[in-house]
PyMOL commands that place a pseudoatom at each C-alpha (Angstrom):
pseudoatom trace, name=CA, resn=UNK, resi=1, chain=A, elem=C, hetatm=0, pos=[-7.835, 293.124, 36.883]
pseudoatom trace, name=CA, resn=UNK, resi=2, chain=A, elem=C, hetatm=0, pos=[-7.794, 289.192, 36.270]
pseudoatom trace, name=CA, resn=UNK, resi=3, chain=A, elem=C, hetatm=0, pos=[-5.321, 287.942, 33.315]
pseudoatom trace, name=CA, resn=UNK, resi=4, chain=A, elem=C, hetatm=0, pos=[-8.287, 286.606, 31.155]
pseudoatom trace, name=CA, resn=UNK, resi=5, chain=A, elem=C, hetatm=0, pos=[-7.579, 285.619, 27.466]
pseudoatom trace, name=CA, resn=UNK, resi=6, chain=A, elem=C, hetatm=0, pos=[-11.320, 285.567, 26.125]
pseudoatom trace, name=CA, resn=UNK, resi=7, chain=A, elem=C, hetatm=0, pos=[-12.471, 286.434, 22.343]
pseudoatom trace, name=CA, resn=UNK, resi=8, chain=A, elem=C, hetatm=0, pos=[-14.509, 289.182, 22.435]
pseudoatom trace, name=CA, resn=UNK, resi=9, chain=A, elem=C, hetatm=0, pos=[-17.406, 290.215, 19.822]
pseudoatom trace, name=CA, resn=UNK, resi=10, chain=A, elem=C, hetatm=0, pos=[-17.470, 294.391, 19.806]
pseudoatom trace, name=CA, resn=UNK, resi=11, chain=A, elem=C, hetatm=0, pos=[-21.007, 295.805, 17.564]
pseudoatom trace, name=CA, resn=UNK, resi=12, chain=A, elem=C, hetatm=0, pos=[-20.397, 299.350, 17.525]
pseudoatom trace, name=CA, resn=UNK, resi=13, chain=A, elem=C, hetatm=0, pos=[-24.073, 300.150, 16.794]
pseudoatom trace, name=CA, resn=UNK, resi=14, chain=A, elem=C, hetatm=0, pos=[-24.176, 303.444, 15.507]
pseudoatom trace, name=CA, resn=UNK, resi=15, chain=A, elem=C, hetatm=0, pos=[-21.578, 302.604, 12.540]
pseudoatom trace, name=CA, resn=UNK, resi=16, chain=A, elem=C, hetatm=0, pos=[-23.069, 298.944, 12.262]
pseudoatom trace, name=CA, resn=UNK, resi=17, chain=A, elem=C, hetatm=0, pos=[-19.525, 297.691, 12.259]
pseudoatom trace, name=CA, resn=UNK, resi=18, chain=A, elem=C, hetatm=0, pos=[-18.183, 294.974, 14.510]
pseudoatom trace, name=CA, resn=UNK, resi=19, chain=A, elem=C, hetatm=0, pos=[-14.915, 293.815, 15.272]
pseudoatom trace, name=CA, resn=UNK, resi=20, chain=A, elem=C, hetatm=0, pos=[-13.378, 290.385, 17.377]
pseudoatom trace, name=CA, resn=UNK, resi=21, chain=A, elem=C, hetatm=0, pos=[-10.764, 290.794, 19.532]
pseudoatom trace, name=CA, resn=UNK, resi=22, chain=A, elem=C, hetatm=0, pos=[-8.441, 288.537, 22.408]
pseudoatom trace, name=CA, resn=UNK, resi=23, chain=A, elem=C, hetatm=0, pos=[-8.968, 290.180, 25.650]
pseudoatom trace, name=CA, resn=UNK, resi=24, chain=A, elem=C, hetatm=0, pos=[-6.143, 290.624, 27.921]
pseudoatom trace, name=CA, resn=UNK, resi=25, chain=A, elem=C, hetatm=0, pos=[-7.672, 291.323, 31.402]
pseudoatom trace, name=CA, resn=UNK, resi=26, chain=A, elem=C, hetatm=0, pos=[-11.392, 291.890, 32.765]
pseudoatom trace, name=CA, resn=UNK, resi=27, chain=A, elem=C, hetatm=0, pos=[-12.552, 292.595, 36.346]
pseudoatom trace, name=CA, resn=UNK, resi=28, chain=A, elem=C, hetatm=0, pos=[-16.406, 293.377, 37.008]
pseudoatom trace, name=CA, resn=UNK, resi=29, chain=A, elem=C, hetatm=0, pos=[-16.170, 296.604, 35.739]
pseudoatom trace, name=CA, resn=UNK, resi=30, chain=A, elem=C, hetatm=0, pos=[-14.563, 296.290, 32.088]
pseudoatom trace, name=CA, resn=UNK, resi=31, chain=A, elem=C, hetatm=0, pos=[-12.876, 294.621, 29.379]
pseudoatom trace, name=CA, resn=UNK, resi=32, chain=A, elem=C, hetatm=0, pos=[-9.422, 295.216, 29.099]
pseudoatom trace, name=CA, resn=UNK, resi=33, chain=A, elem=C, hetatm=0, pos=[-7.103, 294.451, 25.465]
pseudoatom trace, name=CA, resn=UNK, resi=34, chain=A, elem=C, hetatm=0, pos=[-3.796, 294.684, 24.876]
pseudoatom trace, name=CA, resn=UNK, resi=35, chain=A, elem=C, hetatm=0, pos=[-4.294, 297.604, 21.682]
pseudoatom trace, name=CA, resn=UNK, resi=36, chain=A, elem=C, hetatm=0, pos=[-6.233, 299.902, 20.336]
pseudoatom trace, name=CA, resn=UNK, resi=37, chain=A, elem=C, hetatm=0, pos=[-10.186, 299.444, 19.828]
pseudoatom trace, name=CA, resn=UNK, resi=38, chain=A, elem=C, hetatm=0, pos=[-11.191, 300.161, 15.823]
pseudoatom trace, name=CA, resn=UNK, resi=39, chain=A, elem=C, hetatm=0, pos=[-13.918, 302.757, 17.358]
pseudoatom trace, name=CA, resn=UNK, resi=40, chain=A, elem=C, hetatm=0, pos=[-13.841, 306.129, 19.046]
pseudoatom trace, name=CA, resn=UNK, resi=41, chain=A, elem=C, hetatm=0, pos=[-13.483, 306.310, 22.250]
pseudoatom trace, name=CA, resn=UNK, resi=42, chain=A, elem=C, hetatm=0, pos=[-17.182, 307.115, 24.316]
pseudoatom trace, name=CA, resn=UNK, resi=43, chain=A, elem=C, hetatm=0, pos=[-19.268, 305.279, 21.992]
pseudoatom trace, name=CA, resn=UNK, resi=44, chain=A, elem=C, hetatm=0, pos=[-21.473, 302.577, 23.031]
pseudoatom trace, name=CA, resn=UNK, resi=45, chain=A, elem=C, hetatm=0, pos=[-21.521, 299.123, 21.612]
pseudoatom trace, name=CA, resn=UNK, resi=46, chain=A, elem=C, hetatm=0, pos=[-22.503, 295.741, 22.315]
pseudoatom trace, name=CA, resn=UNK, resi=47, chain=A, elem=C, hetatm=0, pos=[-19.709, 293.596, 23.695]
pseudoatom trace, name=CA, resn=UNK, resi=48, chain=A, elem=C, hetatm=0, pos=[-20.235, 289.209, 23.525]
pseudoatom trace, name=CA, resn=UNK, resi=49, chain=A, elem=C, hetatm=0, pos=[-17.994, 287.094, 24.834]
pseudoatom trace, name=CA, resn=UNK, resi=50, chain=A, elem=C, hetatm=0, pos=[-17.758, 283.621, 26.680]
pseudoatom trace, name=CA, resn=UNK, resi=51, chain=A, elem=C, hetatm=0, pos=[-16.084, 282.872, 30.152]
pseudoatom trace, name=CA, resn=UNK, resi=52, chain=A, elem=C, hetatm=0, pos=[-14.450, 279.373, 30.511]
pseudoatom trace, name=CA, resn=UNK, resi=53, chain=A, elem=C, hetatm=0, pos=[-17.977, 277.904, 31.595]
pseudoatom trace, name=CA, resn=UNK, resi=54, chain=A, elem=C, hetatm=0, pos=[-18.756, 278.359, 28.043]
pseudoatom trace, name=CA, resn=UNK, resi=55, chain=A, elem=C, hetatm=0, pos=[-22.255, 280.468, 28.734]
pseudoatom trace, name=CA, resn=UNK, resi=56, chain=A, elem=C, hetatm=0, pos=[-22.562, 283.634, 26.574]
pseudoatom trace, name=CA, resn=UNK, resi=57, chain=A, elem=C, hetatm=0, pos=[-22.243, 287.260, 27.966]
pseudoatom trace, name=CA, resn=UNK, resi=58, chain=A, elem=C, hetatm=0, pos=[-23.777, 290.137, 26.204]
pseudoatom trace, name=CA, resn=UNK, resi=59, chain=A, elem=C, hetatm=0, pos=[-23.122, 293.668, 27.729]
pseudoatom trace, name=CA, resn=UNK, resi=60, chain=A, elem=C, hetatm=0, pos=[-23.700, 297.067, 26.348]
pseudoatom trace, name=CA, resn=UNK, resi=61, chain=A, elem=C, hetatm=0, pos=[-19.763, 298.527, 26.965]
pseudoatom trace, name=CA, resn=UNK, resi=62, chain=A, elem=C, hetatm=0, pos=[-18.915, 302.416, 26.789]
pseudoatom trace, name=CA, resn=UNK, resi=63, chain=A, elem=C, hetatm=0, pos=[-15.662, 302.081, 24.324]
pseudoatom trace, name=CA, resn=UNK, resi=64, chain=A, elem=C, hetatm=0, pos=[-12.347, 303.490, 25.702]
pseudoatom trace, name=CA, resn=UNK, resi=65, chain=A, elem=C, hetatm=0, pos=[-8.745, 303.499, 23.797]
pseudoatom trace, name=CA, resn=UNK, resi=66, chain=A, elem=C, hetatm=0, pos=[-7.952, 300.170, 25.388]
pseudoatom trace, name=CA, resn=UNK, resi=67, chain=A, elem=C, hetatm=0, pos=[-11.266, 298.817, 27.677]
pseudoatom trace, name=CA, resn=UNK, resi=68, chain=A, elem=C, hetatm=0, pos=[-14.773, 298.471, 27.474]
pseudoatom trace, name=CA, resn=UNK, resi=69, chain=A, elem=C, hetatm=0, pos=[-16.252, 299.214, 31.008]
pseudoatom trace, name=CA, resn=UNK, resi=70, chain=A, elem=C, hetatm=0, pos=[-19.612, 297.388, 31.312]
pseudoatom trace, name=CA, resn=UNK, resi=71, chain=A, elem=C, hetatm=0, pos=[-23.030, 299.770, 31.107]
pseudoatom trace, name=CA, resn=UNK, resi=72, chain=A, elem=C, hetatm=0, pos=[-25.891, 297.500, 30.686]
pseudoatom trace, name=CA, resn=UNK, resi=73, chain=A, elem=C, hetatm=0, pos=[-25.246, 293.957, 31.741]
pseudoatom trace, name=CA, resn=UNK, resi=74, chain=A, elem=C, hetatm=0, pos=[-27.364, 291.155, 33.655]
pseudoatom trace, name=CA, resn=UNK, resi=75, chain=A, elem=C, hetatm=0, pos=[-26.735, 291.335, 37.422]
pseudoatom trace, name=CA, resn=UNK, resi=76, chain=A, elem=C, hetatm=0, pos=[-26.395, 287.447, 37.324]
pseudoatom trace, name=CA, resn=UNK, resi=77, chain=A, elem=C, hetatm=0, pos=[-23.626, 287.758, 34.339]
pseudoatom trace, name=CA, resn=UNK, resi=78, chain=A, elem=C, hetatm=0, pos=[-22.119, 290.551, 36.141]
pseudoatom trace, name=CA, resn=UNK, resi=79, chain=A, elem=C, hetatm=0, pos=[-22.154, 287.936, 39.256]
pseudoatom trace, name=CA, resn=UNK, resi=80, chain=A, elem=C, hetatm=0, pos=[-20.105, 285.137, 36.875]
pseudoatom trace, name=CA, resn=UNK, resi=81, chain=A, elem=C, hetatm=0, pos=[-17.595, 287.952, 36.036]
pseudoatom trace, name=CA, resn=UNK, resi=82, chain=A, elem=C, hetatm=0, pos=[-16.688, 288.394, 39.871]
pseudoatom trace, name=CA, resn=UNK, resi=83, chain=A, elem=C, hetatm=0, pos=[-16.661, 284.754, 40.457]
pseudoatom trace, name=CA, resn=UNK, resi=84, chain=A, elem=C, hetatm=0, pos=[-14.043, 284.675, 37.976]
pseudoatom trace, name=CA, resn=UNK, resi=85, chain=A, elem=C, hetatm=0, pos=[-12.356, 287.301, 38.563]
pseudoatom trace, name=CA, resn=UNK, resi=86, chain=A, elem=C, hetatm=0, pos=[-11.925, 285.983, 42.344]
pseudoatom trace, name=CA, resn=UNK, resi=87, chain=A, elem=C, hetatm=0, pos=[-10.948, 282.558, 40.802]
pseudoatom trace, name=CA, resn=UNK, resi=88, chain=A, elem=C, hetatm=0, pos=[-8.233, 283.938, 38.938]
pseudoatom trace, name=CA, resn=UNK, resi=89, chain=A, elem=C, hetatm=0, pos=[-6.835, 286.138, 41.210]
pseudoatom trace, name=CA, resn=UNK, resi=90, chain=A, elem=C, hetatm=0, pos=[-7.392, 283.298, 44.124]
pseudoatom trace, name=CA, resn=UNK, resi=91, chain=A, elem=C, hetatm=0, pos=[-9.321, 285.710, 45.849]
pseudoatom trace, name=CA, resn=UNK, resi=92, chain=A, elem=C, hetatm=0, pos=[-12.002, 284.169, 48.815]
for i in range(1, 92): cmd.bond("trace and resi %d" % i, "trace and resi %d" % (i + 1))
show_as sticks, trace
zoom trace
């Protein structure tokens, strides 16, 4: 898990609700924040956020307490996650 402090865009789908949040971590996997999510846990939603590069990222997340762990994303935006995650972590 990468320190990462990126606003995050949550559309839980089935109540048509959506909430912003600050990140506080992500790896390739997930989405980590620092409290609570405003949805129950193992529901779906769409997650949108921005790395520093400034492209958009849209993911359909699973929704945990604290984390969204990535379902349905691009293999190429999944490919910009690891790339930063490495950079941040200084990892080859």
């Amino acid at each position: 898990m990468a320190p990462a402090r990126l606003a995050v865009e949550l559309s839980w789908a089935r109540g048509s609700k959506r909430a912003f949040r600050l990140s506080r971590a992500i790896d390739p996997e997930r989405i980590y924040f620092s409290n609570a999510l405003p949805f129950p846990a193992g529901e779906p939603a769409q997650a949108r956020f921005a790395l520093p590069d400034g492209a958009p990222i849209t993911a359909t997340v699973m929704l945990h307490e604290r984390d969204a762990e990535f379902l349905g994303i691009e293999p190429a935006e999944r490919a910009r996650i690891t790339a930063y995650f490495k950079e941040r972590l200084g990892l080859p």
